[in-house]
KOLMARRO-262012 format. One record per residue (C-alpha): residue number from 0; residue in one letter; x, y, z. Coordinates in nm, 2 decimals. Layout:
BEGIN
seq, type, u, v, w
NUM, A, X, Y, Z
...
! end
This chain:
BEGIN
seq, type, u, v, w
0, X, 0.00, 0.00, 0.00
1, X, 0.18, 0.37, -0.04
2, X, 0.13, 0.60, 0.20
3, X, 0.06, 0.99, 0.12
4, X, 0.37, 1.13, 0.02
5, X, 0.51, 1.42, 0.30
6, X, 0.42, 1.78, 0.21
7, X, 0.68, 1.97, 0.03
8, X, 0.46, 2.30, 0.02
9, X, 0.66, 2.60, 0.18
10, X, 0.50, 2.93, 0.29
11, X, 0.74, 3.24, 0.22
12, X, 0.83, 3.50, 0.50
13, X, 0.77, 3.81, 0.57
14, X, 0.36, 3.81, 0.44
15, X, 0.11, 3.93, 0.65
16, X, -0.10, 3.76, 0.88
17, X, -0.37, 3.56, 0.72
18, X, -0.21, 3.63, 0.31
19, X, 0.03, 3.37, 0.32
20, X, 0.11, 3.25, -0.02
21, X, 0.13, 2.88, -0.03
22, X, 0.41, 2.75, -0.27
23, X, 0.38, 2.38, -0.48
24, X, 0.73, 2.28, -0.49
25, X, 0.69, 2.02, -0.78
26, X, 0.35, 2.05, -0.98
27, X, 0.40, 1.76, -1.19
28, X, 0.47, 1.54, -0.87
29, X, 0.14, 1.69, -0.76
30, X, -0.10, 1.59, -1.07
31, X, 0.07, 1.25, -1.06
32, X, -0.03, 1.19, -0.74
33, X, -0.37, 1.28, -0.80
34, X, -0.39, 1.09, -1.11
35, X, -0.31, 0.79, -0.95
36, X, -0.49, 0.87, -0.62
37, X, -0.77, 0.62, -0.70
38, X, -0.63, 0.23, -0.76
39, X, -0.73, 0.00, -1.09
40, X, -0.83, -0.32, -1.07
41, X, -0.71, -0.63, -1.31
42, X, -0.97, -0.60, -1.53
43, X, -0.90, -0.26, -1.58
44, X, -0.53, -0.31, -1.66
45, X, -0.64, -0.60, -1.89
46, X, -0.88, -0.35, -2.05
47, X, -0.58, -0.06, -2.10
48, X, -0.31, -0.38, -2.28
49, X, -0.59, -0.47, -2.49
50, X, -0.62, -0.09, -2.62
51, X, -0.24, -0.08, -2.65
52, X, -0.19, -0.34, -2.84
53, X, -0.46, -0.20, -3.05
54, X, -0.32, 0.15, -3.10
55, X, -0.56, 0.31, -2.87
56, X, -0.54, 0.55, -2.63
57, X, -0.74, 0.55, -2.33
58, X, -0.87, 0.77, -2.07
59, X, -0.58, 0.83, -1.77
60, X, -0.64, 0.67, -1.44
61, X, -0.78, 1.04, -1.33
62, X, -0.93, 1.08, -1.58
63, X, -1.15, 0.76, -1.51
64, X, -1.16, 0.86, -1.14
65, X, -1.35, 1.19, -1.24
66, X, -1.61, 0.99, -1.48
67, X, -1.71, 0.75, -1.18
68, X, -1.80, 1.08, -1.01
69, X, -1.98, 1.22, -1.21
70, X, -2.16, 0.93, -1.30
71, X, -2.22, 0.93, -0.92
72, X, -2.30, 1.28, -0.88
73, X, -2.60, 1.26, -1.17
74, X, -2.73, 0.92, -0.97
75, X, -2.66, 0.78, -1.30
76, X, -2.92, 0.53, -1.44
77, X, -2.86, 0.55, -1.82
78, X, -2.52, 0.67, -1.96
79, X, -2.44, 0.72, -2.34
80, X, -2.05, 0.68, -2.45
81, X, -1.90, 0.72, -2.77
82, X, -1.63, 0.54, -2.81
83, X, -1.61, 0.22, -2.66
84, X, -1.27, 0.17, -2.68
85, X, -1.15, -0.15, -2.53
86, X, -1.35, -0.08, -2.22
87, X, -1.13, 0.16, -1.99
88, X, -1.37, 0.44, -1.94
89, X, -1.71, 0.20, -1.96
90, X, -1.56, 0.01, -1.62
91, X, -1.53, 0.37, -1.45
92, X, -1.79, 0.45, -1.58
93, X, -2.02, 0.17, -1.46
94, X, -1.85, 0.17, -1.14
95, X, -2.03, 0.54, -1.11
96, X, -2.37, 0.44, -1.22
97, X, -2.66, 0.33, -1.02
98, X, -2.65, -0.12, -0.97
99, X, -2.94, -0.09, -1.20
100, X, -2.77, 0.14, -1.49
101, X, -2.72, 0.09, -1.80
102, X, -2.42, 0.20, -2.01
103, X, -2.48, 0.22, -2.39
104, X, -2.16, 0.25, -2.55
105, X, -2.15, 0.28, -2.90
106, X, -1.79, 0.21, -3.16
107, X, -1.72, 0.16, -3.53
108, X, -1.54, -0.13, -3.42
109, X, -1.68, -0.47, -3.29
110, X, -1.39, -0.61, -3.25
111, X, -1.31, -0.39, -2.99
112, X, -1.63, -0.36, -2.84
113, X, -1.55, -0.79, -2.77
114, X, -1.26, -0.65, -2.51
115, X, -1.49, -0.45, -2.36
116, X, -1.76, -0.69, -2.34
117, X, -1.45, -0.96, -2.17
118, X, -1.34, -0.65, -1.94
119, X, -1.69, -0.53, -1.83
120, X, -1.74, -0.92, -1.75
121, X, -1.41, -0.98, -1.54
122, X, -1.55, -0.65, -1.37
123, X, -1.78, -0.87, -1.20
124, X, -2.11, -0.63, -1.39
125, X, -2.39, -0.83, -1.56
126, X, -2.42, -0.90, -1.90
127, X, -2.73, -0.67, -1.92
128, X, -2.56, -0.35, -1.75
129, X, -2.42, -0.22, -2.11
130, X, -2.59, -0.23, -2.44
131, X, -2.32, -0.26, -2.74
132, X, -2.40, -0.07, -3.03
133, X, -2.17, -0.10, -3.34
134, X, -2.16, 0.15, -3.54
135, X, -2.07, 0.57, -3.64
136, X, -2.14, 0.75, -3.35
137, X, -2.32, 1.01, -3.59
138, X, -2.57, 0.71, -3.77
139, X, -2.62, 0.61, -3.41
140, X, -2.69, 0.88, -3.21
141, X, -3.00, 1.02, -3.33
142, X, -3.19, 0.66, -3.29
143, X, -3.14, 0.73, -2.91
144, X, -3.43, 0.87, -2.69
145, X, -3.45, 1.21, -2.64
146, X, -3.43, 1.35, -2.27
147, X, -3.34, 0.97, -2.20
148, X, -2.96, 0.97, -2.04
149, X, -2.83, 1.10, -1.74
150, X, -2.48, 1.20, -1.89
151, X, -2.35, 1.15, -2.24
152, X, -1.93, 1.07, -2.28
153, X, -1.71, 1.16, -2.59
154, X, -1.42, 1.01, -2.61
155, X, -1.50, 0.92, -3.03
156, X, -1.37, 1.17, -3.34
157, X, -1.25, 1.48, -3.23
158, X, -1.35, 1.60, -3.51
159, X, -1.71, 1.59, -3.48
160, X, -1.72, 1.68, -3.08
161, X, -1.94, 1.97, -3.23
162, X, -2.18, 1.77, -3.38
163, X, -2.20, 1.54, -3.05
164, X, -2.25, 1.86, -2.86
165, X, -2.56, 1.90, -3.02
166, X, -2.68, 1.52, -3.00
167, X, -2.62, 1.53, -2.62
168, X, -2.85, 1.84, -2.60
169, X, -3.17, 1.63, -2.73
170, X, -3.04, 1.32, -2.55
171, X, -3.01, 1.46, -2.21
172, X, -3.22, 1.52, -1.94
173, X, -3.27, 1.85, -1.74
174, X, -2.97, 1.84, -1.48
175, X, -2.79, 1.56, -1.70
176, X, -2.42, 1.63, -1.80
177, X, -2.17, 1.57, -2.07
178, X, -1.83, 1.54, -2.12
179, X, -1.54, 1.58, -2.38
180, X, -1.24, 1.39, -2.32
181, X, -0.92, 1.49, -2.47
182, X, -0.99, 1.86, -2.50
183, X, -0.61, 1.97, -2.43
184, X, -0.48, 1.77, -2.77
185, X, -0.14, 1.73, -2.57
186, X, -0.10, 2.09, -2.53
187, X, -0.20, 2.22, -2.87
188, X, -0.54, 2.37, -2.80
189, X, -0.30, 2.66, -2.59
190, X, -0.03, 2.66, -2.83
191, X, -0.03, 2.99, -3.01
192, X, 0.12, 2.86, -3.36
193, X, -0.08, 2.70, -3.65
194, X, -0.27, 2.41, -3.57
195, X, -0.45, 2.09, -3.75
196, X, -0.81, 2.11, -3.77
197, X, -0.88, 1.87, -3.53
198, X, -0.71, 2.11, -3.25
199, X, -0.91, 2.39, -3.42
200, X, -1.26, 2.23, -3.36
201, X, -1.15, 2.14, -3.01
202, X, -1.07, 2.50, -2.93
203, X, -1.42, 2.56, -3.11
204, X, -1.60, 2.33, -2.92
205, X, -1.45, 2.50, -2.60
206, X, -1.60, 2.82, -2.73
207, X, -1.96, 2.66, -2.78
208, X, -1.95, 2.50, -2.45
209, X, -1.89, 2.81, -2.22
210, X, -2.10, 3.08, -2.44
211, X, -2.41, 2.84, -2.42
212, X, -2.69, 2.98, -2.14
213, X, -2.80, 2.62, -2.17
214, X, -2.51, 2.51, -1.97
215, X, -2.30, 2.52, -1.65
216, X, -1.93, 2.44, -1.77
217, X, -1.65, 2.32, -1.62
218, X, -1.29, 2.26, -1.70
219, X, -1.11, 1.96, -1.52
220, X, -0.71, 1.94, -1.57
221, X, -0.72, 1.51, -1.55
222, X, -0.56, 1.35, -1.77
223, X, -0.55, 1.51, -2.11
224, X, -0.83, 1.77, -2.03
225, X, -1.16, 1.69, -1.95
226, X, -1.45, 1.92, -2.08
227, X, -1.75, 1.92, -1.85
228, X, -2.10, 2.09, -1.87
229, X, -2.46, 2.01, -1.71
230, X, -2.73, 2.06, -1.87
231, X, -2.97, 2.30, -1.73
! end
């Protein structure tokens, strides 16, 4: 088991009573920490080789972490993701949810959705807790039920976060939430030179997301950025 690590903060002299100004020694040390602050399980490391192998990336142990509380936080009963993946974020995910949620995770690729399925399974979570749709997320989406899911996750083409923006409108339900993984592009969205498109619709999406009176945005720093707003 590790321990917390001792705290390396120092305070600086000669401030007034009561404006101390706290100093973090080591930042990076610091976001380590708290990505790893909440353990994996086997079937969780099974579920991240199998996405390795198979050129994936997958959400960061934080990253996850966050995801099972907000799926918490909503009281989640029925959760939409795109972009099954090999299963990484669907575990966390249904770890969050209510015993009697289900998680309808949708892919391109069956093939992967089969890890998942193995993962979800070695999890210990029945066979009826996530519905498997194969498939484009945008030839999907709109056959879902509108006002029907408690939060919606995109972890799929960051190209078309936009147009999932807008599908997660109609598919959630007042006081439901969604979430954009992958919203710092490793940096880029802040960088100030030229950028690919994909980094351009991000910083778009970002944009949408905090000018829309509809919702109440949030930024969270896990992982490779994690873009957050509930759905008045």
């Amino acid at each position: 088991m590790c321990g917390f690590p001792p705290p390396t903060d120092t305070v600086t002299p000669r401030q007034p009573r009561g404006q101390e100004r706290v100093i973090t020694g080591n930042r990076q040390t610091s976001w380590a920490f708290a990505d790893a602050y909440v353990a994996e399980d086997e079937a969780l490391r099974w579920a991240r080789d199998r996405a390795r192998e198979a050129g994936l990336r997958s959400v960061s142990p934080g990253t996850g972490a966050a995801l099972r509380l907000l799926a918490a936080s909503v009281d989640a009963k029925a959760v939409a993701e795109i972009g099954t993946g090999c299963g990484v974020s669907g575990i966390h995910l249904l770890h969050g949810m209510r015993p009697d949620g289900v998680l309808t995770t949708v892919d391109p690729e069956p093939e992967h959705q089969q890890f998942a399925r193995q993962a979800f399974r070695a999890s210990g979570f029945a066979s009826n807790r996530a519905r498997f749709i194969p498939g484009r997320a945008l030839e999907v989406l709109p056959r879902l039920a509108d006002a029907g899911y408690d939060l919606v996750f995109c972890d799929g083409d960051r190209q078309e976060y936009l147009d999932y923006l807008a599908e997660s409108l109609r598919l959630l339900r007042p006081g439901g939430l969604v979430a954009f993984e992958g919203v710092f592009a490793n940096g880029r969205t802040v960088d100030s030179g030229p950028q690919p498109t994909e980094v351009l619709r991000l910083r778009e999406l970002l944009r949408t997301v905090r000018e829309t009176q509809e919702l109440v945005p949030s930024l969270l720093p896990v992982g490779d950025g994690l873009l957050c707003a509930v759905k008045r």
